[in-house]
N, CA, C and O of each residue as an XYZ file, in Angstrom:
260
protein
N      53.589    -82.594   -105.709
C      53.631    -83.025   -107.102
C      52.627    -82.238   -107.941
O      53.009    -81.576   -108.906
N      51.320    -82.309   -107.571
C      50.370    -81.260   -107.928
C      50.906    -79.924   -108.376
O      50.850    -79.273   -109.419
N      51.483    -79.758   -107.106
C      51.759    -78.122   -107.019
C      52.776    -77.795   -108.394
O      52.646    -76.775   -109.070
N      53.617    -78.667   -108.616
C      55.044    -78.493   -109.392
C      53.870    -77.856   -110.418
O      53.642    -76.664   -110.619
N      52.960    -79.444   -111.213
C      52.458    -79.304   -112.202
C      51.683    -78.245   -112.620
O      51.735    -77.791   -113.763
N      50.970    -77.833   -111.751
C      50.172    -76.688   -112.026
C      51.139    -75.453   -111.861
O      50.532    -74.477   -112.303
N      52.376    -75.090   -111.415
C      53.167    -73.909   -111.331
C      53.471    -73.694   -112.859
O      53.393    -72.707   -113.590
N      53.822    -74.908   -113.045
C      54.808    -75.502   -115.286
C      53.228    -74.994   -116.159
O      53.302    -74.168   -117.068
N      51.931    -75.572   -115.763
C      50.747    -75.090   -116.393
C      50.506    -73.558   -116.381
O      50.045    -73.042   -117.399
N      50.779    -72.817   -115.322
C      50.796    -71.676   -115.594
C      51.876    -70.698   -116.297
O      51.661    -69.594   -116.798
N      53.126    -71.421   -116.196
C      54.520    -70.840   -116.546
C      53.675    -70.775   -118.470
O      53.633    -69.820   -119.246
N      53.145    -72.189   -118.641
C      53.087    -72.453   -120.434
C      52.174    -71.316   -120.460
O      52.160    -70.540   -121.416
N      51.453    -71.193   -119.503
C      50.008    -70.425   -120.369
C      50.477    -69.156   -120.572
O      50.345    -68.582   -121.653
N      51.153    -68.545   -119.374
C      52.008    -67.029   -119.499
C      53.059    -66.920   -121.133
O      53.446    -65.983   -121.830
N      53.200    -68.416   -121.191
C      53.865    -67.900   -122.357
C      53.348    -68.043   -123.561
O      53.952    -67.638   -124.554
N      52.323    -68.557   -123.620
C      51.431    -68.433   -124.654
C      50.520    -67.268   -125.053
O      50.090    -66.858   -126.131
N      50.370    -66.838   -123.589
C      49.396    -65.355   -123.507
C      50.828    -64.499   -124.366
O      50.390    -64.216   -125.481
N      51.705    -64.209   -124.301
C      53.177    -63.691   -124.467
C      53.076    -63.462   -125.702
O      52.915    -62.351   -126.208
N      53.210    -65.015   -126.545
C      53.076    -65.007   -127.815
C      51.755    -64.776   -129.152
O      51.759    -64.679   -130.379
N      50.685    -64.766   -128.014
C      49.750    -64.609   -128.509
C      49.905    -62.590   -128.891
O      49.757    -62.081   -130.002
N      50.210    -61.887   -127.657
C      50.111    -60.627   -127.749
C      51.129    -60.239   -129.364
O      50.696    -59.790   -130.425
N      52.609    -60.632   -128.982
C      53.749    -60.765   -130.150
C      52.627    -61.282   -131.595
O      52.349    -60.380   -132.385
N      52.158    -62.415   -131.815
C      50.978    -62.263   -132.822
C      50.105    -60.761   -133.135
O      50.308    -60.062   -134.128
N      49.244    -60.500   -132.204
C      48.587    -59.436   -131.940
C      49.124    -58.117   -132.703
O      48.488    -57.332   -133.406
N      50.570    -58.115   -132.329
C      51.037    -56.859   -132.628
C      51.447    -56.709   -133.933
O      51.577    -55.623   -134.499
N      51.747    -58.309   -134.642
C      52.522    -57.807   -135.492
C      50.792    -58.606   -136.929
O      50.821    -59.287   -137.954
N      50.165    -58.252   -136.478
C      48.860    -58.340   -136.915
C      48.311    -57.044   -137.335
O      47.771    -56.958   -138.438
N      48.421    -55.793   -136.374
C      48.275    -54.878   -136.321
C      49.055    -54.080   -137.479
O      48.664    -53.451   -138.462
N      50.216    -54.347   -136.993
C      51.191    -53.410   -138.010
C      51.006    -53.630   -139.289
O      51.100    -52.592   -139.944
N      50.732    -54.775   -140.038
C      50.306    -55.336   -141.156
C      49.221    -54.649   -141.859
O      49.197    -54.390   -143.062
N      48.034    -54.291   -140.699
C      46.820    -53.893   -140.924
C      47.289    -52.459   -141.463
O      47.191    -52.286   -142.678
N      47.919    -51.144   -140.472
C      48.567    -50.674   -140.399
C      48.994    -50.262   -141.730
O      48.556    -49.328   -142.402
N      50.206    -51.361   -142.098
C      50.641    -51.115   -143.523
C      50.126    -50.983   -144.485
O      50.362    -50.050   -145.252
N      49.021    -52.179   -144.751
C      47.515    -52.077   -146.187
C      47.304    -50.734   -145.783
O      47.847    -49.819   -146.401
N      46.340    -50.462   -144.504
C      45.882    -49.162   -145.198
C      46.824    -47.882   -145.421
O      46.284    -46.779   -145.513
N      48.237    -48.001   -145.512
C      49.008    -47.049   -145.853
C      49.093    -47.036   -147.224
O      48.885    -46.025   -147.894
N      49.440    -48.299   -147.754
C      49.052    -48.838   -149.232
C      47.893    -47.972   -149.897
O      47.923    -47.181   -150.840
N      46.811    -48.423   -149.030
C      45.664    -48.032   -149.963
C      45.349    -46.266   -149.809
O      44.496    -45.837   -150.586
N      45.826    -45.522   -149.103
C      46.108    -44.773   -148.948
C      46.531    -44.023   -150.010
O      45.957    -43.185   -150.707
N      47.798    -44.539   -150.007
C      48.927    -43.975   -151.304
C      48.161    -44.311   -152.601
O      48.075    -43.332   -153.343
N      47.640    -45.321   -153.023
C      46.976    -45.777   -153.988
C      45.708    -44.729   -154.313
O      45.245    -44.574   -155.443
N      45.335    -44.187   -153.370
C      44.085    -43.235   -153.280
C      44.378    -42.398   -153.540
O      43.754    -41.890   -154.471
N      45.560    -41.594   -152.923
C      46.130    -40.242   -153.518
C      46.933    -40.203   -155.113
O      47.288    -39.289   -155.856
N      46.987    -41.481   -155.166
C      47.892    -41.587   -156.562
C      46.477    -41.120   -157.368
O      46.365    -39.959   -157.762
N      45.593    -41.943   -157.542
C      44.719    -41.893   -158.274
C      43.903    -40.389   -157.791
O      43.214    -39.788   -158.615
N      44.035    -39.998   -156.705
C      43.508    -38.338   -157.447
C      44.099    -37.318   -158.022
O      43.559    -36.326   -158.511
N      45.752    -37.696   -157.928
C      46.884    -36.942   -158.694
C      45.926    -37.220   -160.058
O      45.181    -36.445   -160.659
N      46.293    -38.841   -160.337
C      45.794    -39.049   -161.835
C      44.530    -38.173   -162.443
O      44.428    -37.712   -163.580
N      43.762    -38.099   -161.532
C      42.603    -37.682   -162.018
C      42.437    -36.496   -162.124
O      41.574    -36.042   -162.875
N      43.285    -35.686   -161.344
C      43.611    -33.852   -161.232
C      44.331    -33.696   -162.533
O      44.266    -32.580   -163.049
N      44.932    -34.524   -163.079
C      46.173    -34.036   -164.069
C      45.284    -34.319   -165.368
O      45.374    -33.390   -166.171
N      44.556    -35.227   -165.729
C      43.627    -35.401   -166.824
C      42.649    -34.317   -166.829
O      42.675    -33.646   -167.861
N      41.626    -33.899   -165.774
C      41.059    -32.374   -165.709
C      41.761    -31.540   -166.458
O      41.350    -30.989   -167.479
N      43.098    -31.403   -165.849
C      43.982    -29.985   -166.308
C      44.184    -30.211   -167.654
O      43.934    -29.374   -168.521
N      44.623    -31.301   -167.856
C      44.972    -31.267   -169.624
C      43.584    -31.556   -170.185
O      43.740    -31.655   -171.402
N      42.329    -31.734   -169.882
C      41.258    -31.462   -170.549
C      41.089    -30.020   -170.544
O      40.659    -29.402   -171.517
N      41.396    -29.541   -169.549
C      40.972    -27.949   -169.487
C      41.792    -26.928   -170.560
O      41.431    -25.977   -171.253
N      43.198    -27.680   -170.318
C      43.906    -26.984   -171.533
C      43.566    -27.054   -173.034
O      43.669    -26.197   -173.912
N      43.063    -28.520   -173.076
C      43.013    -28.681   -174.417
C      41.555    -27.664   -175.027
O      41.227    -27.110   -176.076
N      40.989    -27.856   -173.621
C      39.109    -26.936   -174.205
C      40.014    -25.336   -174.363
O      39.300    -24.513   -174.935
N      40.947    -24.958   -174.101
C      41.427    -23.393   -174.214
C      42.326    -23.629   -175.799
O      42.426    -22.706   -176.607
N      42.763    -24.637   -175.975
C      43.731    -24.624   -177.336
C      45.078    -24.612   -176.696
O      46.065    -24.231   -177.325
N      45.156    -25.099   -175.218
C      46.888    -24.758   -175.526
C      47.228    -26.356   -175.008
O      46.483    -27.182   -174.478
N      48.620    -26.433   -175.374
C      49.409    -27.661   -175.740
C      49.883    -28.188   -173.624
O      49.900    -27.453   -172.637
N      50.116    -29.393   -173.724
C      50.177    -29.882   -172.243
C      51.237    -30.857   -172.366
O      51.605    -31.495   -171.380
C-alpha cells in the first residue's frame, strides 16, 4: 500500500518537475523577446538620431533635406 503511494508521489512530482521546466522555457523566450524589443527600440532611436545630425549638417551647409 505504501509502495503504490509513494510510486503516484513520485509519478506527481515528475510531473510537476515537467511543468515547471515548460514554465522555465517559455519564461525565457519572453525574456528573449523584450530584449529584442528593446533592441529594435535602440536602433530605432540611433537611426533617429543619425538622421537629425545629417539634416543639421545640411542645414549648417545651406542645402535643403
Amino acid at each position: 500500500m505504501f509502495e503504490l503511494f509513494a510510486v503516484g508521489l513520485e509519478m506527481q512530482k515528475r510531473m510537476i518537475d515537467a511543468q515547471m521546466q515548460g514554465v522555465e522555457a517559455a519564461r525565457d523566450m519572453v525574456e528573449a523577446a523584450q530584449r529584442q524589443v528593446e533592441t529594435g527600440m535602440a536602433a530605432t532611436q540611433a537611426n533617429e538620431a543619425g538622421m537629425k545630425a545629417m539634416k543639421n549638417w545640411m542645414n549648417l551647409w545651406g542645402m535643403r533635406g
